[in-house]
C-alpha positions in Angstrom: 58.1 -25.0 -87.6 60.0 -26.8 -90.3 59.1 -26.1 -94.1 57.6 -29.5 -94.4 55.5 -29.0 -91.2 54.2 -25.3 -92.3 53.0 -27.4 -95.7 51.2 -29.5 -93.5 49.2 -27.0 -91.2 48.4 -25.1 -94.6 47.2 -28.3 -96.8 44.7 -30.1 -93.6 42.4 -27.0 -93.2 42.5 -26.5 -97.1 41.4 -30.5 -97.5 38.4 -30.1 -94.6 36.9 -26.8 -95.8 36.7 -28.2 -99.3 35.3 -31.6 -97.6 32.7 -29.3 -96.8 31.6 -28.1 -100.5 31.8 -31.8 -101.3 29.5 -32.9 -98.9 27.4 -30.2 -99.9 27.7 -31.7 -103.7 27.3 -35.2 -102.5 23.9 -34.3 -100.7 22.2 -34.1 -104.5 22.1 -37.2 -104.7 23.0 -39.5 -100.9 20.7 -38.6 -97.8 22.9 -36.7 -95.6 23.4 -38.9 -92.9 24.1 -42.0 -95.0 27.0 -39.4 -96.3 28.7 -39.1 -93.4 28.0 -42.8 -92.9 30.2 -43.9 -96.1 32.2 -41.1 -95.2 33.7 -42.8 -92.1 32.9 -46.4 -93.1 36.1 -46.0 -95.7 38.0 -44.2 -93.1 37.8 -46.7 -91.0 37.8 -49.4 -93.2 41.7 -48.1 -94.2 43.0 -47.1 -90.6 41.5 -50.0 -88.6 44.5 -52.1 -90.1 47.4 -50.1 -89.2 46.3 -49.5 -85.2 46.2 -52.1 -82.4 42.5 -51.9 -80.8 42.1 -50.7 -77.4 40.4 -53.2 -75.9 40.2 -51.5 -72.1 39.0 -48.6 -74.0 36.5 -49.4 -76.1 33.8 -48.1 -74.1 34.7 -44.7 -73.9 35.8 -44.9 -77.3 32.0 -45.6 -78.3 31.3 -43.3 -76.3 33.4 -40.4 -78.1 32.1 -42.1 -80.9 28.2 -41.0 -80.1 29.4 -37.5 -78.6 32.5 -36.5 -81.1 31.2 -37.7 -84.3 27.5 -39.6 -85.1 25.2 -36.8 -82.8 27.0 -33.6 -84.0 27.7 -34.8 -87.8 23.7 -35.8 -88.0 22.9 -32.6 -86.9 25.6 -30.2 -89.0 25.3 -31.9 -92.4 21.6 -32.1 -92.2 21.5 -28.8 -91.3 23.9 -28.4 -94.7 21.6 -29.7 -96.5 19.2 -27.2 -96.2 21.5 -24.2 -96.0 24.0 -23.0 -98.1 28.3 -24.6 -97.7 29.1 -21.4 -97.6 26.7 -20.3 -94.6 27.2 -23.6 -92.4 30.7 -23.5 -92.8 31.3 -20.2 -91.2 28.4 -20.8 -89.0 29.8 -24.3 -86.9 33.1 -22.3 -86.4 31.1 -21.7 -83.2 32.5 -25.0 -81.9 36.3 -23.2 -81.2 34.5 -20.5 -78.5 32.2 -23.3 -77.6 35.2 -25.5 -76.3 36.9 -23.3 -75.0 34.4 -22.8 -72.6 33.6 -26.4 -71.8 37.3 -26.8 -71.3 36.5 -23.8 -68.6 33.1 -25.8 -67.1 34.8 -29.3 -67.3 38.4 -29.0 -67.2 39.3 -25.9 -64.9 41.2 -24.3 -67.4 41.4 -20.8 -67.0 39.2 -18.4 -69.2 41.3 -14.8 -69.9 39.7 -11.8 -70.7 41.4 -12.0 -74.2 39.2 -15.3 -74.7 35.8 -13.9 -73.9 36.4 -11.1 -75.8 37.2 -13.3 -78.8 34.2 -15.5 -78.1 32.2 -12.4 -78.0 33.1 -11.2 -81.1 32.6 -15.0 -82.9 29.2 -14.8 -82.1 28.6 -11.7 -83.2 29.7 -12.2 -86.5 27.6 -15.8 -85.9 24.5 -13.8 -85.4 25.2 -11.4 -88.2 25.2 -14.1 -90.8 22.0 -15.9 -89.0 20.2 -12.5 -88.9 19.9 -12.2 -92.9 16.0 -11.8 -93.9 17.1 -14.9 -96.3 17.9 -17.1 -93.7 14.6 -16.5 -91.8 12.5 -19.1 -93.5 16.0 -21.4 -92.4 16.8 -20.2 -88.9 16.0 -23.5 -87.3 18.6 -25.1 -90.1 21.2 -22.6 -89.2 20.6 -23.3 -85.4 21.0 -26.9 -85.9 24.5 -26.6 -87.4 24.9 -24.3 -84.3 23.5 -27.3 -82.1 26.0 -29.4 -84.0 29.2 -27.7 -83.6 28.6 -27.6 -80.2 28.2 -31.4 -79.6 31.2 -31.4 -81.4 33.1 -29.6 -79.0 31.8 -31.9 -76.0 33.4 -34.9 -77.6 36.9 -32.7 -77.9 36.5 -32.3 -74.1 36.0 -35.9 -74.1 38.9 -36.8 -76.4 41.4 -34.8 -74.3 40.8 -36.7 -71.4 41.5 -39.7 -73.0 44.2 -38.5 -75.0 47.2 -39.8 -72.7 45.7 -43.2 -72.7 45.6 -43.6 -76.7 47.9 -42.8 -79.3 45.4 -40.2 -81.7 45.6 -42.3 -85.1 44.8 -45.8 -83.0 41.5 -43.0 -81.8 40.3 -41.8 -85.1 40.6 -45.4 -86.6 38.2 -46.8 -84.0 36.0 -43.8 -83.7 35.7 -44.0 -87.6 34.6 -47.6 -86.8 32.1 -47.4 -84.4 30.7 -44.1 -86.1 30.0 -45.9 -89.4 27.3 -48.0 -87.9 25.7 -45.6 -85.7 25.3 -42.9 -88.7 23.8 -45.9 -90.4 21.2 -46.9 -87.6 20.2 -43.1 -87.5 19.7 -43.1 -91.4 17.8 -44.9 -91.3 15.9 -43.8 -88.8 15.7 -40.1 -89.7 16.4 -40.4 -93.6 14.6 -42.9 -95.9 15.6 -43.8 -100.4 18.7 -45.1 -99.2 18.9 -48.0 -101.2 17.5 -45.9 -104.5 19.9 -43.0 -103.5 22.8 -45.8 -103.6 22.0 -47.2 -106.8 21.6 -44.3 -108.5 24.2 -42.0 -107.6 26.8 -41.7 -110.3 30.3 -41.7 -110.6 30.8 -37.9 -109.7 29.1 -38.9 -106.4 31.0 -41.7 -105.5 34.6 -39.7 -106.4 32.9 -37.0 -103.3 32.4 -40.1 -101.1 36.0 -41.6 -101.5 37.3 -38.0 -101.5 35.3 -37.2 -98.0 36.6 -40.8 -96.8 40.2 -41.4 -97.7 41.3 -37.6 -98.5 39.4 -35.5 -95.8 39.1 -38.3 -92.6 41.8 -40.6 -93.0 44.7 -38.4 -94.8 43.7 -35.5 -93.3 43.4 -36.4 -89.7 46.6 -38.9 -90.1 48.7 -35.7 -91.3 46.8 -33.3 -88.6 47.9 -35.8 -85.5 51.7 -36.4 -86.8 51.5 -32.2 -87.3 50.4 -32.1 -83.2 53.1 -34.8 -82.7 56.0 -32.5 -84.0 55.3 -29.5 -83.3 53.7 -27.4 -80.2 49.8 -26.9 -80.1 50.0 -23.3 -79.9 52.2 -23.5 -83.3 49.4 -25.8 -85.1 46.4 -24.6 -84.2 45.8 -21.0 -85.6 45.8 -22.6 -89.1 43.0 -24.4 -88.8 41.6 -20.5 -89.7 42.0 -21.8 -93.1 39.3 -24.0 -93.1 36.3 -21.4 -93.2 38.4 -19.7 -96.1 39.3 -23.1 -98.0 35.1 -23.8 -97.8 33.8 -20.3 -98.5 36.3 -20.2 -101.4 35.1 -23.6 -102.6 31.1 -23.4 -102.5 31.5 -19.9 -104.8 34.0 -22.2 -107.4 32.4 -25.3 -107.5 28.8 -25.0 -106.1 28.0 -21.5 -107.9 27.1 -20.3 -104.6 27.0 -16.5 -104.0 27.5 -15.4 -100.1 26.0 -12.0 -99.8 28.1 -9.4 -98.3 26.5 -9.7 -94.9 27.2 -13.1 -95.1 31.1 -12.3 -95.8 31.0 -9.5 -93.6 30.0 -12.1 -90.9 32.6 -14.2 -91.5 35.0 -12.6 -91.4 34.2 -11.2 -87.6 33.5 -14.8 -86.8 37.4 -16.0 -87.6 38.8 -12.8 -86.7 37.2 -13.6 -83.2 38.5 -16.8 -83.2 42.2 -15.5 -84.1 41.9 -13.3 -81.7 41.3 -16.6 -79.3 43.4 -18.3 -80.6 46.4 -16.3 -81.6 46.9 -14.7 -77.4 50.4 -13.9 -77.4 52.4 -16.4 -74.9 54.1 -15.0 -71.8 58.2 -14.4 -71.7 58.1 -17.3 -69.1 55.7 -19.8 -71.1 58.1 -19.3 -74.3 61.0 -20.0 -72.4 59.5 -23.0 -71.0 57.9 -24.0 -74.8 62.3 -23.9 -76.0 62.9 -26.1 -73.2 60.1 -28.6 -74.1 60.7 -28.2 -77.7 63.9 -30.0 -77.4 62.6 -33.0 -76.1 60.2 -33.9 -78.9 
C-alpha cells in the first residue's frame, strides 16, 4: 500500500468510530431513528448527483436498503441510546464473525478453523462485556445492538452479490436514498416529538447531524470504496480494527464516559478475535497470485 492509501485505511475507521460518540451526543436531543434518518438524507442528498441511477436495479437496491441500512440502524442506535458509545460500539463488532458465517450459509465460502476460532473468541469477549451486573437492568438493549449488527451483516451478503452489477459509490448514493425515507416512516412509527426535537435542537446538534452525514456516510464511504478500488481486500480490511478504538477512545473524551475494566477487558478479546479472523496469513500460492493481480489494477 502506497503512503496516501495507508492514510486512508487509517482516517475511515477513525471518522466511523467517532460517528459513533456523535450519534451518541446527538441522541440528547433528536429521537434516534430520526438521527439516522438526517443522517443519510444529506448523504444522499450530496452523492445522488454525482452517480447515474440504476434503473434495472432499483429493486434490489431497496431491498439492500431495508436489509443493509433502515432494519439494522433502527435497531443498533436505539439500542445506543439506552447503553453506553462505549459498550455498543464494541458490542456490534459481532457483525464481522456474523458475516463471515452467512458468507459460509449463503455464499459457500469456506469456513477455516483459524475463523471459528476467531469467532469464538469475539463472542467471548461479546459476552464478557454483556455479562456486567451493570448491564443487567440493559441486557435486552445490549442484545438489540447484537440483533442489529447482525442484520447488518445480511445486507453485506446481499451487497456482494450485487457488487459486480454496480459501481459501490453509484450503491451507497442510492441506498442513502431510499434509507432516508424508510428511517423516517419507522420514526415515526416507533419514536414520537419529532417535530419539537427538530425545532429545538441547537446548533451543537445540527454540527453532529452534518458531521454523521457528509463526514462519516458520504466522505467516509467515498474514501473506503476508492481504498477497496486500489488496493487488495485483504490489504484494507484489518484496519477497519480502528473503528472500536477510534469510538471507545472518543465516548471517554467527549461523552465523559467511563468503560469499566471488564468492559475494556472485553474489548479487547472481541477485536483481538476479529484480528485473529481477519489477519489469516495468505498461502505462498495465493500471494503469488495477489502480485500477479496486483498489476492489473
Amino acid at each position: 500500500m502506497k503512503p496516501y492509501d495507508v492514510l486512508v485505511a487509517i482516517l475511515v475507521p477513525v471518522l466511523w468510530g467517532l460517528g459513533f460518540a456523535a450519534a451518541k451526543a446527538g441522541m440528547g436531543q433528536i429521537p434516534p431513528i430520526l438521527l439516522m434518518a438526517l443522517r443519510f438524507g444529506i448523504a444522499g442528498a450530496v452523492l445522488v448527483w454525482f452517480v447515474r441511477p440504476p434503473w434495472p436495479l432499483m429493486g434490489r437496491v431497496f431491498a439492500i436498503a431495508c436489509v443493509s441500512a433502515t432494519v439494522p440502524y433502527c435497531a443498533v442506535f436505539t439500542g445506543l441510546s439506552h447503553i453506553d458509545a462505549s459498550t455498543a460500539i464494541l458490542v456490534v463488532q459481532a457483525e464481522i464473525p456474523f458475516m463471515a458465517l452467512l458468507a459460509v450459509v449463503w455464499l459457500k465460502e469456506r469456513m477455516s478453523a483459524r475463523k471459528l476460532a476467531g469467532m469464538a473468541i469475539a463472542f467471548a469477549g461479546i459476552v464478557m462485556i454483556a455479562g456486567q451486573p451493570e448491564l443487567h437492568t440493559g441486557l435486552g438493549w445490549v442484545l438489540l445492538v447484537v440483533a442489529g449488527g447482525f442484520v447488518w451483516s445480511a445486507g453485506q451478503i446481499m451487497i456482494r452479490r450485487i457488487g459486480p452489477l454496480v459501481e459501490g459509490l453509484t450503491l451507497i448514493a442510492w441506498v442513502a436514498v431510499f434509507t432516508a425515507p424508510q428511517l423516517v416512516v419507522s420514526s415515526l412509527v416507533f419514536e414520537s416529538g419529532q417535530w419539537q426535537a427538530l425545532v429545538s435542537a441547537d446548533w451543537k446538534t445540527w454540527a453532529m447531524v452534518l458531521y454523521m452525514g457528509l463526514v462519516m456516510t458520504a466522505l467516509g464511504y467515498a474514501l473506503w470504496y476508492s481504498l477497496l478500488r486500489r488496493c487488495e481486500v485483504i490489504l484494507a480490511a484489518p484496519f477497519l480494527l480502528l473503528q472500536p478504538v477510534a469510538g471507545v477512545l472518543a465516548s471517554i473524551l467527549f461523552l465523559g464516559e467511563a468503560p469499566t475494566w471488564m468492559t475494556l477487558l472485553g474489548g479487547v478479546v472481541v477485536v483481538a478475535g476479529i484480528a485473529f479472523i481477519t489477519l489469516e496469513p495468505r498461502r505462498p500460492e495465493t500471494l503469488a497470485g495477489s502480485r500477479g493481480v496486483r498489476g492489473h489494477g
